[in-house]
C-alpha positions as a printed NumPy array, in Angstrom:
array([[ -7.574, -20.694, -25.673],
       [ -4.156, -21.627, -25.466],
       [ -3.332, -17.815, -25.532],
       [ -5.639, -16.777, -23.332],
       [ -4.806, -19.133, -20.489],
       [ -1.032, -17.749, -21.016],
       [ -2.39 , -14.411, -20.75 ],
       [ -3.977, -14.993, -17.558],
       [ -1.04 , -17.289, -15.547],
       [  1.866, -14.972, -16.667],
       [ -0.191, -11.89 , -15.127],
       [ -1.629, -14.151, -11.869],
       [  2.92 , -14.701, -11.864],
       [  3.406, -10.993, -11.954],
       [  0.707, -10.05 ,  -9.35 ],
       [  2.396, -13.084,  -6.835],
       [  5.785, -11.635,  -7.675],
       [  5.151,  -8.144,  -6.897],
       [  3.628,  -9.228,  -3.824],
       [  6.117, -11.032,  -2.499],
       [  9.183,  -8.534,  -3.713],
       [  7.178,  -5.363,  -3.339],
       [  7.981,  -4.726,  -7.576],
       [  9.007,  -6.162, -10.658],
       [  5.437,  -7.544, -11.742],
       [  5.311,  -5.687, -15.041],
       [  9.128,  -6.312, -15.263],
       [  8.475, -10.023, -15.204],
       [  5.668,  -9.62 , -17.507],
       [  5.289,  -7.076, -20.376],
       [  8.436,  -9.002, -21.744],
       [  6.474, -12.204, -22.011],
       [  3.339, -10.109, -23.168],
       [  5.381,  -9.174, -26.496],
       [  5.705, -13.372, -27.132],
       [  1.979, -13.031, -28.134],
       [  1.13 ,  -9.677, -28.992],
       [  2.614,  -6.685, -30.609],
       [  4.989,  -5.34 , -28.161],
       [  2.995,  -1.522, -28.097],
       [  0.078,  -3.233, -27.199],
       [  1.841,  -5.41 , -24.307],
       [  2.954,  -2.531, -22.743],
       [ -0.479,  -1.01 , -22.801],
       [ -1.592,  -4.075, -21.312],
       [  1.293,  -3.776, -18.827],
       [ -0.374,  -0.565, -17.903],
       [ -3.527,  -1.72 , -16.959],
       [ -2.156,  -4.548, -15.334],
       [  0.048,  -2.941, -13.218],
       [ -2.937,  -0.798, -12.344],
       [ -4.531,  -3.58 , -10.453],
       [ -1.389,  -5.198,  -9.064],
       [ -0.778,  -1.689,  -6.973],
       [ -3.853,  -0.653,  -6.429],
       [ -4.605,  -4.194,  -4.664],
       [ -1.226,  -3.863,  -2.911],
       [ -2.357,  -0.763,  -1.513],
       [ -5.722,  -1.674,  -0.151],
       [ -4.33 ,  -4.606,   1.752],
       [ -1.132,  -2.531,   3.261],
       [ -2.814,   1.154,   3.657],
       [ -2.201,   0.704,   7.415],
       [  1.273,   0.257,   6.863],
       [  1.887,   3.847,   4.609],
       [  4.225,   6.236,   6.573],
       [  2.356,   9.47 ,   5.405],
       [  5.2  ,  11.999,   6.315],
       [  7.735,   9.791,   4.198],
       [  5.333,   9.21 ,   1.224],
       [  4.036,  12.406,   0.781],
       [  7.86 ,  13.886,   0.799],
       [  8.563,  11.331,  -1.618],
       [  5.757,  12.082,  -4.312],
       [  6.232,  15.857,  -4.078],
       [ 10.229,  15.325,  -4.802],
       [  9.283,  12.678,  -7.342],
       [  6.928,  14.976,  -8.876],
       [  9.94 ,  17.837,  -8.566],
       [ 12.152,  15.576, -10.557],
       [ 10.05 ,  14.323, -13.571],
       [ 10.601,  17.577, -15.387],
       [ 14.579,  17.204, -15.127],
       [ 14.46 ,  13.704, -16.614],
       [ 11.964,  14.893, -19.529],
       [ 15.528,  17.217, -20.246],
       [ 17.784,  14.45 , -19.817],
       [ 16.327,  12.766, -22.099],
       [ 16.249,  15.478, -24.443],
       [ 19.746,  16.399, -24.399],
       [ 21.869,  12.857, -23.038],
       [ 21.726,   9.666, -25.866],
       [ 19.402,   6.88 , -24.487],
       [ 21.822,   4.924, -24.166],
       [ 23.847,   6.72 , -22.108],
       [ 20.802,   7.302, -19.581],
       [ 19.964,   3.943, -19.25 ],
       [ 23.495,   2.257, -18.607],
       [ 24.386,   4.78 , -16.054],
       [ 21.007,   3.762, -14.148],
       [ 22.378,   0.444, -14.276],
       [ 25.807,   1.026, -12.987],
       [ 23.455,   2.791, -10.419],
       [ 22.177,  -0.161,  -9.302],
       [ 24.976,  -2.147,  -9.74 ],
       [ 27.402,   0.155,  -7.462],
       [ 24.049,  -0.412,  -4.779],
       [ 24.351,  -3.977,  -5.204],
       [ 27.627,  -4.001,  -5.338],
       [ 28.243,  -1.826,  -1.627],
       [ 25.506,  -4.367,  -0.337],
       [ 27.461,  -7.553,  -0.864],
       [ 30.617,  -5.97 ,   0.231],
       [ 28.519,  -4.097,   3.72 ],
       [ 27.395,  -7.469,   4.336],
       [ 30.651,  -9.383,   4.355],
       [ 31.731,  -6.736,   7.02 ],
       [ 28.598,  -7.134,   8.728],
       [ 28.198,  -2.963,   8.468],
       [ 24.633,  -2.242,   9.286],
       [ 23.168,   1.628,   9.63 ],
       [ 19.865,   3.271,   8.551],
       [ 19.959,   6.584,   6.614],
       [ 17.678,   9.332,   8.245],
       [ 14.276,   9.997,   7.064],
       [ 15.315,  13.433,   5.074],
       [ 17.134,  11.457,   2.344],
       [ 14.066,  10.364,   0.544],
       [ 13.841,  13.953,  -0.537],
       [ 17.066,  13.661,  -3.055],
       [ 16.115,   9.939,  -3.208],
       [ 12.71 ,  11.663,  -4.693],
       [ 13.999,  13.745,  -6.808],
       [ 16.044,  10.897,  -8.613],
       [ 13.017,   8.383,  -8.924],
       [ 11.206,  11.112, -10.516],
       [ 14.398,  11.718, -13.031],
       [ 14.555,   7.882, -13.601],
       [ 10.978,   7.546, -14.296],
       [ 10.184,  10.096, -16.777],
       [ 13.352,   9.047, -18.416],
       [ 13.605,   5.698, -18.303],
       [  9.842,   4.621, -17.012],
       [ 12.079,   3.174, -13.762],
       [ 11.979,   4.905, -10.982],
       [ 10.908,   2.106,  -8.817],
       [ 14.171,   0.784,  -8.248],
       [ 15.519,   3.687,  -6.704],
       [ 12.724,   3.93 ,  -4.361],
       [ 13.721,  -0.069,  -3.476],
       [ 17.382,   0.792,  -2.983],
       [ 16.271,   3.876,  -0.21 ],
       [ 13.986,   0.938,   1.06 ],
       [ 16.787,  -1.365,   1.85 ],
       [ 18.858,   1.79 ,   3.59 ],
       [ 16.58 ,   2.847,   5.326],
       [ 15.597,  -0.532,   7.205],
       [ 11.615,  -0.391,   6.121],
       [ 10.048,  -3.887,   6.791],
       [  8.363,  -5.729,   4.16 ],
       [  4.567,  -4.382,   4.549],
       [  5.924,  -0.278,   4.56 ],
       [  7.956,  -1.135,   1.758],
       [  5.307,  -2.64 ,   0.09 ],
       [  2.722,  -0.002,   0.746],
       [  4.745,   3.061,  -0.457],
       [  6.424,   1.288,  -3.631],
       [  2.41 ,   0.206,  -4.572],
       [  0.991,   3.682,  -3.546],
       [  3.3  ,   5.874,  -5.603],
       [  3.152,   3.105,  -8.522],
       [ -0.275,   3.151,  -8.653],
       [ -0.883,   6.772,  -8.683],
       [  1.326,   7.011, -11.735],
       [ -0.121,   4.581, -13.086],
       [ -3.579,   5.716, -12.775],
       [ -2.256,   9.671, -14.279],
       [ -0.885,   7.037, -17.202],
       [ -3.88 ,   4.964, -17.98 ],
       [ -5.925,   7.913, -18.135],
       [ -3.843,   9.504, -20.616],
       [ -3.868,   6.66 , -22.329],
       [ -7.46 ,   6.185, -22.523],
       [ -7.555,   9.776, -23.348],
       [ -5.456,   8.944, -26.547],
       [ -7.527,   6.339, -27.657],
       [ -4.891,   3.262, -27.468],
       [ -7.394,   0.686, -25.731],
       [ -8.672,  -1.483, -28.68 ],
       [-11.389,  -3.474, -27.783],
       [ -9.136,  -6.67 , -27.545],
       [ -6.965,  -5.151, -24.67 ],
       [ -9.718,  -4.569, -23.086],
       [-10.441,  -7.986, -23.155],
       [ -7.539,  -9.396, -22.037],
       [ -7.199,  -6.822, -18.915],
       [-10.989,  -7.778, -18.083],
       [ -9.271, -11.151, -17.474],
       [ -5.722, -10.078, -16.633],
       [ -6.651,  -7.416, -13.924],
       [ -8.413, -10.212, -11.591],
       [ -5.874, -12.836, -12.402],
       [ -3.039, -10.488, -10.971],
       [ -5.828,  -9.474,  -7.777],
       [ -5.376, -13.233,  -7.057],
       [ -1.809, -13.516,  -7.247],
       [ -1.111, -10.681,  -4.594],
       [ -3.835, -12.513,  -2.199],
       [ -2.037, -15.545,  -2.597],
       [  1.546, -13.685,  -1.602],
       [ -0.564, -11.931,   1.517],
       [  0.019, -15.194,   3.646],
       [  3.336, -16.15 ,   1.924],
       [  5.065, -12.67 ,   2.628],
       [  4.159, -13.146,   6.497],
       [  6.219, -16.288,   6.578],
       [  9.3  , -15.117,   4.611],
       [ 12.311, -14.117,   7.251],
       [ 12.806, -10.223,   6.609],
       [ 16.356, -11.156,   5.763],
       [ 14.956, -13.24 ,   2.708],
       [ 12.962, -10.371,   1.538],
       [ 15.601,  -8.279,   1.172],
       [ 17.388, -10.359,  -0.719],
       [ 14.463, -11.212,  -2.593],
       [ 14.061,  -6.812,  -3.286],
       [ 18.245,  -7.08 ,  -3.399],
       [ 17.256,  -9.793,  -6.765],
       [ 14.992,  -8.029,  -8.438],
       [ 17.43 ,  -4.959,  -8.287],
       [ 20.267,  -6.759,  -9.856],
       [ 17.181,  -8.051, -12.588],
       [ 16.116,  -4.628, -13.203],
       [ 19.803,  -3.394, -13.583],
       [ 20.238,  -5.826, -16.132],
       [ 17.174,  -4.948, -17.663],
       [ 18.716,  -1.548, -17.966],
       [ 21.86 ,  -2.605, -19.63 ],
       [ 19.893,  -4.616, -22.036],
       [ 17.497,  -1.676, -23.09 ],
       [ 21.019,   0.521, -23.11 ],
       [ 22.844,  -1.838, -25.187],
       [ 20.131,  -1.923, -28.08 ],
       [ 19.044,   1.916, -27.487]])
């Protein structure tokens, strides 16, 4: 029981967390997934999980999508995935993943420094082509390409509902390409099942309960709420690089 109610709040956590920060749900909790499971089946838990934290993001912030913007961005993602299937191939792991974290830490880095010198200024709508491109790279390579997505967010000025829409939409049509492979591949044992019959609401109520939060949080704290979960994710990186 004890289990199962851990199960439940750490997923109801990541579903409020994603909602609030637009990602970083599974981040938060796949890792605490592995404290009570074996870690292959926590991230196929992740999966499903994830699954309902995006789709349920993008229900409740459709109106928000800018088509033109998202569309360019999943064909250049889709573009890209078949680079980083090579760079995987032929660059160390470790390699990969630390240089996406000095990514994100240059990012973070220029932010802190822009904002001491009060520099503002929006990049034009054509970069999320390249921008594209690399989250594709990043995911099929390092199963990451959120983050870069977050980082053209921030530059481009997007307010907290469009950012929130297109991050969700893209994640859960991956995710939907991955559970079905998945399920394909017979990896759903009849206990995951289980626990994402549980998990998948639990994470439904945690973005509802960030719907009226997120209206009430200054746009300046979001992004340094998106800004956080950056500098988590680029230590995330570093960690997975260090023990690749």
């Amino acid at each position: 029981m004890l289990v199962f109610l851990y199960i439940n709040i750490v997923w109801f956590l990541a579903g409020f967390i994603n909602g609030v920060t637009s990602f970083g749900g599974n981040m938060f909790a796949v890792p605490l997934m592995t404290l009570v499971m074996d870690p292959k089946d926590a991230i196929i838990l992740g999966c499903i999980g994830g699954l309902g934290i995006t789709t349920s993001i993008t229900v409740f912030y459709h109106r928000n999508l800018p088509k033109l913007e998202f569309i360019l961005a999943c064909v250049s993602s889709i573009v890209g995935v078949p680079f980083g299937m090579i760079l995987l191939e032929i660059a160390p792991a470790k390699a990969v993943l630390i240089g996406c974290g000095c990514i994100l830490l240059l990012f973070l880095a220029w932010q802190a420094v822009s904002g001491r010198m009060h520099l503002t200024f929006a990049i034009p709508m054509w970069t999320i082509v390249p921008v594209g491109i690399l989250s594709g790279i990043l995911l099929s390579s390092t199963s990451m390409g959120g983050p870069i997505l977050a980082m053209y967010a921030v530059m481009r000025g997007w307010g907290k509902e469009v950012t929130l829409s297109v991050l969700s939409t893209m994640g859960m049509i991956s995710m939907i390409f991955l559970v079905a492979l998945q399920w394909k591949n017979g990896l759903y044992t009849p206990e995951i099942l289980h626990n994402a019959m549980w998990a998948v609401p639990c994470t439904v109520i945690g973005v509802l309960i960030s719907i009226p939060i997120l209206r009430r949080i200054d746009p300046r704290l979001f992004r340094l709420l998106v800004l956080g979960m950056l500098a988590v994710s680029a230590g995330m990186l570093f960690m997975r690089g260090w023990q690749a």
